[in-house]
MARDRENPA-355797 format. One record per residue (C-alpha): residue number from 1; residue in one letter; x, y, z. Coordinates in nm, 4 decimals. Layout:
<pts>
{NUM; A; {X; Y; Z}} ...
</pts>
This chain:
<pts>
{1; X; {10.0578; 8.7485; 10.3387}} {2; X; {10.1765; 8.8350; 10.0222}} {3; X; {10.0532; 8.6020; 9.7668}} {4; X; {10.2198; 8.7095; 9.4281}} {5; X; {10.5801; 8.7063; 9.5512}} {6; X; {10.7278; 8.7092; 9.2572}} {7; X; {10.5854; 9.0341; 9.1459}} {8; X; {10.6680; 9.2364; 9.4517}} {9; X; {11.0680; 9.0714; 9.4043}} {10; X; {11.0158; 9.1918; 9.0583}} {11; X; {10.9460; 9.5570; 9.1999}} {12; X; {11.2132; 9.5405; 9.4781}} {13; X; {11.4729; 9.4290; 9.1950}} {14; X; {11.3624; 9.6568; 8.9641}} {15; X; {11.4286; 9.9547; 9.2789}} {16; X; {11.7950; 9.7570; 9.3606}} {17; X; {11.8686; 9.8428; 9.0002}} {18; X; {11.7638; 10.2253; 9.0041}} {19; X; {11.9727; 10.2895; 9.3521}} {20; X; {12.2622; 10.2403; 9.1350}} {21; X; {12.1802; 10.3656; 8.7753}} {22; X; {12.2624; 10.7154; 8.6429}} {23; X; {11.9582; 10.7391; 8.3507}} {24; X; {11.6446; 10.5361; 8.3602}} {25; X; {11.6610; 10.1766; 8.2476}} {26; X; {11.3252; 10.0315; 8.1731}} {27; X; {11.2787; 9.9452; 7.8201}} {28; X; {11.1229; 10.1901; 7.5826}} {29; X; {11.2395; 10.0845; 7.2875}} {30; X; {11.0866; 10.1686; 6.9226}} {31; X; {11.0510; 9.7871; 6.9216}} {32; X; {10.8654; 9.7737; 7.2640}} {33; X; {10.6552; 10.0911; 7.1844}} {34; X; {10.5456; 9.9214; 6.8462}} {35; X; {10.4503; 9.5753; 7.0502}} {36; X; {10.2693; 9.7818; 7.2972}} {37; X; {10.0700; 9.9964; 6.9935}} {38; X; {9.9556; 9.6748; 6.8412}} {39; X; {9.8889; 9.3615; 7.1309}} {40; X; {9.7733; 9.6682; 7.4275}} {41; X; {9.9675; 9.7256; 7.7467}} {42; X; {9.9903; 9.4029; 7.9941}} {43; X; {10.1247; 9.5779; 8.3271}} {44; X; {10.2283; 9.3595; 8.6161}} {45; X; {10.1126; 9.6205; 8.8513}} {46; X; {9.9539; 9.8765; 8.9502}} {47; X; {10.1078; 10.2034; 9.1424}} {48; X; {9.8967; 10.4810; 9.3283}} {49; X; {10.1610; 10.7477; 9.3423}} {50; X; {10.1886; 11.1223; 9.4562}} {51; X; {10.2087; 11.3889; 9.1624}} {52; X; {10.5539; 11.5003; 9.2979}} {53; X; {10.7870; 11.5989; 8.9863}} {54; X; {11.0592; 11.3853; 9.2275}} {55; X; {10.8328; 11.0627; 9.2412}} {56; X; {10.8592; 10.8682; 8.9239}} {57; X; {10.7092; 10.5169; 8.9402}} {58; X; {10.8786; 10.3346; 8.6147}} {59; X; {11.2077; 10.4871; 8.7068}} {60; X; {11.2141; 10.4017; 9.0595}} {61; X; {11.1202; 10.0437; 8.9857}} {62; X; {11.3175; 10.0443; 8.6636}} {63; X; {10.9940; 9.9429; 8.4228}} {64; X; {10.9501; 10.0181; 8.0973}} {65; X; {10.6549; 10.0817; 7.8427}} {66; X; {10.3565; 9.8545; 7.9550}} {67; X; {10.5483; 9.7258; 8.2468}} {68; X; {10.3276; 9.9547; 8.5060}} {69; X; {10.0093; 10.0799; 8.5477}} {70; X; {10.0693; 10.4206; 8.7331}} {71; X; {9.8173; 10.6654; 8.9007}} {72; X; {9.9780; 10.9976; 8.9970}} {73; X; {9.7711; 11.2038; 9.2250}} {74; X; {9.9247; 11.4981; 9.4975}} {75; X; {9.9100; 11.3031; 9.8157}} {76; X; {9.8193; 10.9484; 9.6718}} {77; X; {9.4659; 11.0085; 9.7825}} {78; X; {9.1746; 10.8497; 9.6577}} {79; X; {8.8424; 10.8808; 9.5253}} {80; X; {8.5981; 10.7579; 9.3099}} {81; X; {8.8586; 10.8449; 8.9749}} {82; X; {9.1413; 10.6571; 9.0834}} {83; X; {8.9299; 10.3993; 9.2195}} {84; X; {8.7890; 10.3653; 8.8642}} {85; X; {9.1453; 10.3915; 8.7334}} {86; X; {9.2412; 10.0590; 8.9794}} {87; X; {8.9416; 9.9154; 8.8825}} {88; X; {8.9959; 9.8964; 8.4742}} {89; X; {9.3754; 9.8002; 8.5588}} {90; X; {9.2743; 9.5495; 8.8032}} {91; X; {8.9518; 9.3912; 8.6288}} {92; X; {9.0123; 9.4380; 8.2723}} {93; X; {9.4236; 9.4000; 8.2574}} {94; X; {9.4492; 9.1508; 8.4825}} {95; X; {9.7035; 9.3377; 8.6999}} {96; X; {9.7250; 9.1169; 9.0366}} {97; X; {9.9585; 9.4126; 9.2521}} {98; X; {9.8640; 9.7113; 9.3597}} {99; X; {10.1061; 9.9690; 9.5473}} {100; X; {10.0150; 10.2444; 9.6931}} {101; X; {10.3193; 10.4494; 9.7204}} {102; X; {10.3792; 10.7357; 9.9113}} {103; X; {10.6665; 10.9420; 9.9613}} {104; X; {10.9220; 11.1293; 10.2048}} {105; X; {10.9214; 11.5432; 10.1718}} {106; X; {10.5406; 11.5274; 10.0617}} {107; X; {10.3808; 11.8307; 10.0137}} {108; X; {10.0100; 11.7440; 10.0154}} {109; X; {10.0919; 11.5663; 10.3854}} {110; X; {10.3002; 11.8824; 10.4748}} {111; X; {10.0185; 12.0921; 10.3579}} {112; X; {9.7566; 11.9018; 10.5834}} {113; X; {9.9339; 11.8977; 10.8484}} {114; X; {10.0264; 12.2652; 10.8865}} {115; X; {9.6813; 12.3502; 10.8206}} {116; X; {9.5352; 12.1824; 10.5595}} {117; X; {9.5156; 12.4062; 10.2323}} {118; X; {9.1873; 12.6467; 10.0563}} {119; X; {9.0223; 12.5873; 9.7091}} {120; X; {9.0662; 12.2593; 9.5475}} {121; X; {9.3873; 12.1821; 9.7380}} {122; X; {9.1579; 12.1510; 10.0736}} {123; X; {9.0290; 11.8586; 9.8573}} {124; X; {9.3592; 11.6526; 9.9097}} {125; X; {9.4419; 11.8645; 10.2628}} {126; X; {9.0871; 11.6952; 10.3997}} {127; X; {9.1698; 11.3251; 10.2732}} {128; X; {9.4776; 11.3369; 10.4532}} {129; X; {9.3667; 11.4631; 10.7396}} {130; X; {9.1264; 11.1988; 10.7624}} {131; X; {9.3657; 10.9338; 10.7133}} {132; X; {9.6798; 11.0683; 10.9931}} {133; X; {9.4215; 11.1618; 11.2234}} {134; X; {9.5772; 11.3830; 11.5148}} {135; X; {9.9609; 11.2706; 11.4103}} {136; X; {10.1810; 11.5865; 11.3795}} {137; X; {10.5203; 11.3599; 11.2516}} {138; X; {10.5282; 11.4169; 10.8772}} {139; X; {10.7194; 11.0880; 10.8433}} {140; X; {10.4462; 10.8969; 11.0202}} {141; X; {10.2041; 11.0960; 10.8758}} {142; X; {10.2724; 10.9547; 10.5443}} {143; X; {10.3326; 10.5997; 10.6605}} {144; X; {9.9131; 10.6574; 10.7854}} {145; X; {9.7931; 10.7950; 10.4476}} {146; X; {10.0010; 10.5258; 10.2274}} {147; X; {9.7865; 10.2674; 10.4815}} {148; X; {9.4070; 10.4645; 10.4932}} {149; X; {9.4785; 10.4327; 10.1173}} {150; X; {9.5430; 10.0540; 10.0897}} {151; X; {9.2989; 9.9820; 10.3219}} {152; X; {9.0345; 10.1982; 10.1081}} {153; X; {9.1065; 9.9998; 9.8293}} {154; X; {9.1369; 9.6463; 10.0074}} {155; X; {8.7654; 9.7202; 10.1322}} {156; X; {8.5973; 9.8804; 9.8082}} {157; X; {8.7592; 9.5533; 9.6034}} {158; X; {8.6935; 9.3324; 9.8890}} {159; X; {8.3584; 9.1646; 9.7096}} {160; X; {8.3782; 9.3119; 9.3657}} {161; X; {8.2284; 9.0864; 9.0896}} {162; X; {8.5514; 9.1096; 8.8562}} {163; X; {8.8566; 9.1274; 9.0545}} {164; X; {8.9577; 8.8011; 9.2305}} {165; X; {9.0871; 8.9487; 9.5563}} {166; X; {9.1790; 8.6158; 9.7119}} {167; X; {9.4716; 8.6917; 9.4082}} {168; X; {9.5147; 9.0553; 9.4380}} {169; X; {9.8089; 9.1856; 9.6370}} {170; X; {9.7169; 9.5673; 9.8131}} {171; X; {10.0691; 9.6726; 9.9684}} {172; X; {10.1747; 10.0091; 10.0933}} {173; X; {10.5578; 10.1157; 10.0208}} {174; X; {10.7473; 10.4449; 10.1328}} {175; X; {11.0031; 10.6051; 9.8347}} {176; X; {11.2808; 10.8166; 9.9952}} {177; X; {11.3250; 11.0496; 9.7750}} {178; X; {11.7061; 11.1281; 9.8882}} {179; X; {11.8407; 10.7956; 9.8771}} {180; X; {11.5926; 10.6673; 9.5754}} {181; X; {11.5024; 10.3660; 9.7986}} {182; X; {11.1598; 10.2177; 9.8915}} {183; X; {11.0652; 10.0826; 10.2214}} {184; X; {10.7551; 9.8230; 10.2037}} {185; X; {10.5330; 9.8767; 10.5310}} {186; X; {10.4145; 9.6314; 10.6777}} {187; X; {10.0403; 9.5792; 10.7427}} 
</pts>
């Protein structure tokens, strides 16, 4: 159960709005960057999100300067640095959502799944593997990796000294990147 509605209709909205806008929309205006620069950044959440050039967090949720807290990583997988990175948003900006968000037409998944990848990419290749298991569907592949993720973080913050979790909202969303639109799985 999702316990900071308002936020999650605040990202939903804020996706209505970019289905039907032709430039970005969220404020970053001189006057928002100079409010930012001297009272800090107060982001309402926080978004794990695949380094894909066609993925843009603020813009598919229409946000603006300070509005979001965004991770990019290829394959929105986790470890210990964007744990960290959740952590500081979560403990020390008070952020109270986090979405893990993955994406259709993902490489990293595509990449694991035809045979995971060599050097550093194997990295990524591995962690998805681990997460989709035997599932050769790239679609339902990265419905499983947006989950192994939110479930990572729901048990590493589970008892944490500085994070309340019974307020902390851990939700797993789907971005199509042909029609712009984001599908919220549920758990």
């Amino acid at each position: 159960m999702i316990k900071n509605q308002a936020l999650l209709a605040k990202l939903t909205e804020g996706n209505r709005r970019f289905l039907g806008a032709a430039s970005p929309i969220g404020d970053v205006s001189p006057a928002v960057r100079l409010e930012t620069a001297e009272n800090g950044q107060k982001p309402y959440a926080i978004v794990l999100a695949c380094s894909d050039s066609r993925v843009m967090p603020e813009s598919i949720f229409s946000a603006g300067l300070g509005e979001l807290f965004v991770i990019r990583v290829a394959g929105n997988v986790l470890d210990d640095h964007q744990l960290g990175s959740i952590e500081y948003a979560a403990g020390h900006l008070d952020c109270r959502m986090i979405v893990v968000l993955g994406h259709t037409g993902c490489g990293a998944v595509h990449a694991a799944l035809s045979g995971g990848g060599d050097g550093f990419i194997q990295y990524i290749t591995d962690e998805i593997l681990l997460a989709v298991g035997d599932e050769k569907d790239e679609e339902r592949a990265c419905c499983l990796n947006v989950r192994h993720a939110v479930e990572t973080i729901r048990r590493e913050f589970a008892a944490h000294p500085e994070i309340p979790s019974a307020e902390l909202d851990i939700v797993g969303a789907v971005y199509d990147i042909a029609t712009g639109a984001v599908r919220w799985l549920d758990d």
